[in-house]
N, C-alpha and C positions, 0 to 999 in steps of 0.2 A: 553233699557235693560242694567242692570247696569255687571263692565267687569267680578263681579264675577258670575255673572251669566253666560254671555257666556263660561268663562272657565269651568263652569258645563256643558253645554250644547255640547262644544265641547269633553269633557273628556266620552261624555256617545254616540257621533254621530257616531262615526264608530265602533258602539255595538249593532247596532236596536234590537240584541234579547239578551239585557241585560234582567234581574229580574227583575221584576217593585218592587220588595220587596228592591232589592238596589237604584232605582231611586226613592221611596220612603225614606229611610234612608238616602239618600243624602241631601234632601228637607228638611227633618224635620232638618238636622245639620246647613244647611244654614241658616232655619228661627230660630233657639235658638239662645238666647238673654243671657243666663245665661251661665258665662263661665266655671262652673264648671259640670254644668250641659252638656254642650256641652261635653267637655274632657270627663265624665263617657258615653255618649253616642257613642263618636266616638271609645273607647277605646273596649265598645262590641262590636260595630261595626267592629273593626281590628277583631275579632276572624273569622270574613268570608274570605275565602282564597281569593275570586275575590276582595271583598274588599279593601284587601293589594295591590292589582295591580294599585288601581287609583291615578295615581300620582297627578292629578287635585285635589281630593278631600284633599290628604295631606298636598297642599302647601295653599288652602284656607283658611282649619284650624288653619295652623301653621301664617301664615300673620294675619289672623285675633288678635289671641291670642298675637303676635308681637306686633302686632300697639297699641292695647293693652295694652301694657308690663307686660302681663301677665305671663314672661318667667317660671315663676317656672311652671305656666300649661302647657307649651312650651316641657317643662325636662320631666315634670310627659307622656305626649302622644309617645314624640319619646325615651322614655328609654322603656316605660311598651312595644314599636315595638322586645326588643332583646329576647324576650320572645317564639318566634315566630320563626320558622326554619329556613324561608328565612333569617333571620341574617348573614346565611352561604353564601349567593347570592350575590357578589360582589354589582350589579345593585339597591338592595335593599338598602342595607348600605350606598353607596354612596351617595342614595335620603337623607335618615338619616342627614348624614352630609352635605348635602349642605342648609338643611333645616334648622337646626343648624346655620349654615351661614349666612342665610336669616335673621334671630333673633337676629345675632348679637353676637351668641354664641359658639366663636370659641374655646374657651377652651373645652365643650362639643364636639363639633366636633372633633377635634385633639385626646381627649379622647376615644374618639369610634373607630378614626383612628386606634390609636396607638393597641386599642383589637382587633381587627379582624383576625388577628392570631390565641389567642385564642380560638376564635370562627369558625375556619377549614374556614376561608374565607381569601382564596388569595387577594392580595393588587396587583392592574394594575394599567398604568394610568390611568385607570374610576376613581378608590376611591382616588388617589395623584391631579387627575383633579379636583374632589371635596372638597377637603381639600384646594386646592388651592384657588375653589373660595370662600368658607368658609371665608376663613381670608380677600378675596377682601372684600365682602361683609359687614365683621366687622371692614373693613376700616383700618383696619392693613396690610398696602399696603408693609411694607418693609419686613415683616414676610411673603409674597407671593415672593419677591425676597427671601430671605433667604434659604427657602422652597426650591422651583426651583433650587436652586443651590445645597443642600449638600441632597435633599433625593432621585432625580433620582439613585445615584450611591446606597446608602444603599440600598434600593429596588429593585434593576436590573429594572428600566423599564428606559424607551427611551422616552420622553415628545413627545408631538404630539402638534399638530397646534391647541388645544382647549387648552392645555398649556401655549403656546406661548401668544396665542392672551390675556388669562388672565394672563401672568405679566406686559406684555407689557401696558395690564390698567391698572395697579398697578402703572409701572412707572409713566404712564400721570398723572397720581391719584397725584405722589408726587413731581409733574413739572418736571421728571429727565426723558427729554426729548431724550437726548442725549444717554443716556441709554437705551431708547425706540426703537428707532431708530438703534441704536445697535444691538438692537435683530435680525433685517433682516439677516443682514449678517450672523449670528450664524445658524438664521434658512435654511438661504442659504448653509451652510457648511455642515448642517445635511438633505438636503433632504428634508427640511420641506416649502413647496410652502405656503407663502400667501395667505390669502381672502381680499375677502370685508372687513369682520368684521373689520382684521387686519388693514388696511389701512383708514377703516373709525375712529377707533379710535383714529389713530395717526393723521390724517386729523383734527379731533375734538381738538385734545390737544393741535397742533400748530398754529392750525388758531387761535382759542379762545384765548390763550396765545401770538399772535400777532407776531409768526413766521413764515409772509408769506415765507417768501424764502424757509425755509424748510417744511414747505406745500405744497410749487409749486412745488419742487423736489420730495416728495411722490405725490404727482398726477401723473406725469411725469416717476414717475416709475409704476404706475398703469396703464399705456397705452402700456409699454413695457410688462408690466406682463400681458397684454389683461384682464385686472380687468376693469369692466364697471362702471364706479362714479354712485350712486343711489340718492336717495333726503336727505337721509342724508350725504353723501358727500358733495353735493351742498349745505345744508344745516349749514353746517362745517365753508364754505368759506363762506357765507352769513354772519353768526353770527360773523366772524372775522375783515369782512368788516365794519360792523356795529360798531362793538369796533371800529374799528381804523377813524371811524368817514367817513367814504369813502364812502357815498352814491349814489355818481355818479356811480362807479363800482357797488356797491351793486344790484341796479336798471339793469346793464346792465346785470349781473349776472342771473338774472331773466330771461333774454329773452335770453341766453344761454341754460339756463335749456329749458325752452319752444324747441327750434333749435333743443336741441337736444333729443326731447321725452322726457323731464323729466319732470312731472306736480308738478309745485307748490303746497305745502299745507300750513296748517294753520302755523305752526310754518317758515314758509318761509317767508309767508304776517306778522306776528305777528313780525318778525323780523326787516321787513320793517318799520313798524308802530311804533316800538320802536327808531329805530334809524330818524326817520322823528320828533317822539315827543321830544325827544333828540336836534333835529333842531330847535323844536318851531314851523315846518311846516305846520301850520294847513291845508292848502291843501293838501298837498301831503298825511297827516294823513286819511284826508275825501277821498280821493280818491284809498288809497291800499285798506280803509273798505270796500269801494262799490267793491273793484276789489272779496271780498270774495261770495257778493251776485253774480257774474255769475262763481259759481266756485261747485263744487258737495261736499264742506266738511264744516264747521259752525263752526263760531267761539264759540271761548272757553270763559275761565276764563281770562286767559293771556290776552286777545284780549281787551272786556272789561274793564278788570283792569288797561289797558295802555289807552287805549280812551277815558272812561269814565271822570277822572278828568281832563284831557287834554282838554278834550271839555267846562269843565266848570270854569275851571282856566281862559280860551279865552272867557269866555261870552258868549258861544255858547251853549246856552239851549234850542235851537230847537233844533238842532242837538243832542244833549243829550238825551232830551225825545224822540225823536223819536231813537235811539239809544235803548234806556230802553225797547222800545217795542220787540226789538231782542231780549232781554236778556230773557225776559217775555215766548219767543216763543223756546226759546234754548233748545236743549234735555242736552243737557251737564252742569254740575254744575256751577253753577254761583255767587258767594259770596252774602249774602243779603245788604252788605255792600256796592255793588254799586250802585245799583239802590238807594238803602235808601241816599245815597250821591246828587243824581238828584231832589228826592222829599225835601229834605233840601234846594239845591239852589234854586229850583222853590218857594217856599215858603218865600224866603225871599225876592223875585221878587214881591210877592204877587202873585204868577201865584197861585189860590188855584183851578179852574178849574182843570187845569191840575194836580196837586197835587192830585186829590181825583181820577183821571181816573187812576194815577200810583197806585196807593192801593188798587185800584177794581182791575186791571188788572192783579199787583203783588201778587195775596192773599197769595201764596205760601212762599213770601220770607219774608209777617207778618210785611209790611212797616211801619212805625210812622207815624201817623199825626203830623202836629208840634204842637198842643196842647199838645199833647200825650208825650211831649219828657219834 
């Protein structure tokens, strides 16, 4: 099931007695293929009150139409929403603009910001939370410091811990680690207690960036704050491991996580397997991929994409083919470009056996014969 499906699925499960006339109209927008035609659809759609409530269906839309970059369809769905009373609904607007965000379009965000007065809608931290992450989003990370600093006071509101935690990725965003970091104490002075979130992000920007010491000391302050490390914490210090070339740790790392309840996933072993192929290790390579088949999650793209040439750089076209046949069996997307990589080495082995079982097997990902090329 592909994730935008689920996010449909999920957006309509704790509704069981929705309208099937809206779970109907959901369906027909997910399968339109024509993007203007989609926009005039979703737009009479907005005209049903319950319909305005599903946040799911608006961020579908609006990513879709993003990726896209269909932005001016973007502008035409979330402008034709001020039309519509809820404009005056803090909760509402704020979706507006973070969707706006999403897109990349924070001048329209800020724009809509800045009206909501107008339009008899009080500004909280909901809608300055959303404008905040509006500009994360459009990667205008210093424009989210700027923010944070000079519009709590114009607005009278008092920044909250969904705040915090988004400038504080702003900093990491533009390496001004120390800045980041900074923030603690600020939010120590105002009341404002740490998460996870918090701390995994900063965990992420200084591992990755190859400042163990100040990684070890947010960890370290995560044990005092009784904040329990998750798999992406662990995951934080794995990938920085890996940068710093440290595989011994790395590995041992691993059976930390295990110690202490934390199960490894794919991006944990994928990290492994990067840093091994990094080494040249073709054991060690072959040996984290097997560690994924006794594991409950399936490798990706990333996984593949790191193994596959690796195995045939080393001359190891068994391992390859039979490799390809995971990829074959994968629920998860998978480039046609690797496997097609496997049937080109096999082919110039003269392996053409094997070459025709990969294109029967592959039909999906439309492999070349080497005639065919």
């Amino acid at each position: 099931m592909s994730s935008l499906c689920r996010l449909l699925q999920r957006n309509f499960s704790s509704s069981a007695g929705a309208a099937p006339s809206i779970r109907s109209l959901v369906k027909k927008l997910y399968k339109e293929r024509d993007y203007n035609l989609l926009v005039q659809k979703f737009k009479d759609a907005s005209e049903v009150d319950r319909f305005r409530t599903k946040d799911g269906i608006y961020e579908l839309t609006v990513r879709r139409l993003a990726s896209a970059k269909q932005f001016n369809l973007v502008e035409e769905i979330l402008e034709d929403q001020k039309r519509y009373k809820d404009i005056s609904r803090e909760g509402f607007s704020a979706r507006l603009i973070r969707l706006y965000g999403l897109s990349g379009m924070f001048e329209n965000a800020h724009k809509l910001f800045d009206g909501l007065p107008e339009r008899n809608c009080t500004r909280t931290v909901l809608s300055f939370n959303a404008l905040l992450s509006a500009y994360l989003h459009s990667k205008k990370f210093d424009m989210v410091d700027r923010l944070f600093k000079e519009l709590p006071a114009k607005l009278s509101v008092e920044p909250n811990l969904v705040s915090y935690n988004t400038v504080i990725k702003a900093f990491c965003e533009m390496d001004s680690f120390d800045s980041a970091i900074a923030m603690l104490d600020e939010m120590e002075k105002k009341g404002v207690i740490p998460d996870l979130i918090t701390f995994n992000t900063l965990l992420h920007g200084l591992y990755v960036n190859g400042r163990f010491s100040d990684g070890d000391k947010i960890w370290s302050l995560m044990g005092r704050k009784d904040v329990i490390p998750d798999i992406r914490s662990y995951n934080a210090k794995l990938e920085g491991l890996v940068g710093q070339k440290n595989m011994k740790e790395a590995v041992e790392l691993i059976e930390k996580m295990r110690d202490d309840g934390v199960k490894p996933d794919i991006y944990s072993i994928n990290a492994l397997i990067k840093g091994f192929v990094n080494e040249k290790n073709l054991d060690e390579v072959k040996k984290w991929y097997r560690e994924i088949a006794n594991s409950d999650y399936n490798p990706n793209n990333t996984t593949f994409k790191l193994l596959i040439p690796f195995l045939c750089e080393n001359g190891d076209l068994y391992s390859a083919y039979k490799v390809s046949k995971d990829i074959f069996e994968c629920r998860n997307y998978v480039e046609a470009s690797i496997p097609q990589l496997v049937v080109d080495k096999l082919a110039e082995k003269r392996r053409i056996l094997e070459v025709k079982k990969m294109v029967k097997l592959g039909s999906r990902f439309k492999l070349s014969l080497p005639q065919e090329k």
